[in-house]
N, C-alpha and C positions, 0 to 999 in steps of 0.2 A: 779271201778264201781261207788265209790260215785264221783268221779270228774265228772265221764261223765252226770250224774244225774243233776250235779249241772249247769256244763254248757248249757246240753238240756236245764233244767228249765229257767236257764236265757235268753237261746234263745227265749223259748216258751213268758217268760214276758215281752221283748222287740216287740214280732212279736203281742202279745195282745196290747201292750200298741198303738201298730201303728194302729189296727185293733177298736179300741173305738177312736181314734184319729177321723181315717176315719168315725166311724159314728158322731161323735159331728160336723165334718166338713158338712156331708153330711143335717144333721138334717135340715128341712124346716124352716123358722121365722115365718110362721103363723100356725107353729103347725106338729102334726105329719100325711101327708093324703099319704104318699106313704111306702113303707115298705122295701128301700132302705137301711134307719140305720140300721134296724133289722138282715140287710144280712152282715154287719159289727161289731155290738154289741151283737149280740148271740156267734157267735163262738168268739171272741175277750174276753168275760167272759170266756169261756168254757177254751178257753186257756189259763186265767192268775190262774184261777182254776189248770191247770196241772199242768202250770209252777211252781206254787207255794207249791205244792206238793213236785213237784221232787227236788225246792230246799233246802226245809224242809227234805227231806231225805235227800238227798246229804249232806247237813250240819252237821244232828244228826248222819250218819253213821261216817263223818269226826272226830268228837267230840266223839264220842263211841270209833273209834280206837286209838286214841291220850290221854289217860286219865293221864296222867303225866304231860301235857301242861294247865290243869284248873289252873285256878288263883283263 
C-alpha cells in the first residue's frame, strides 16, 4: 500500500508540475484578461496538494514499517 501511495503521489507531482508549467506558458504579457491559466493553475495546485500528501504517506508508512533501518 505505501509503494502504491508513493508512486500515485509522484505521478500526481509530475502531472501538477506539467499542469502550472501550462499555465505559466499560457499566462498573457500584458497581464491576466482571460481565465485560460486558471483552467491550468487551480487543479495543477490541487494536485501537487494530493500528490504531496500521498507521498508523505507512502514515505512515513515506509519509515513506520522499517524501524531497524533509522540511522
Amino acid at each position: 500500500m505505501r509503494s502504491c501511495a508513493h508512486v500515485i503521489g509522484c505521478l500526481a507531482l509530475v502531472g501538477a508540475a506539467a499542469l502550472v508549467l501550462l499555465a505559466l506558458l499560457t499566462w498573457p504579457p500584458g497581464g491576466l484578461m482571460f481565465a485560460l491559466p486558471f483552467v491550468f493553475l487551480i487543479p495543477g495546485i490541487a494536485l501537487a496538494l494530493v500528490g504531496g500528501v500521498l507521498v508523505w504517506v507512502g514515505r512515513r508508512s515506509a519509515v513506520r514499517a522499517r524501524p531497524h533501518e533509522r540511522g
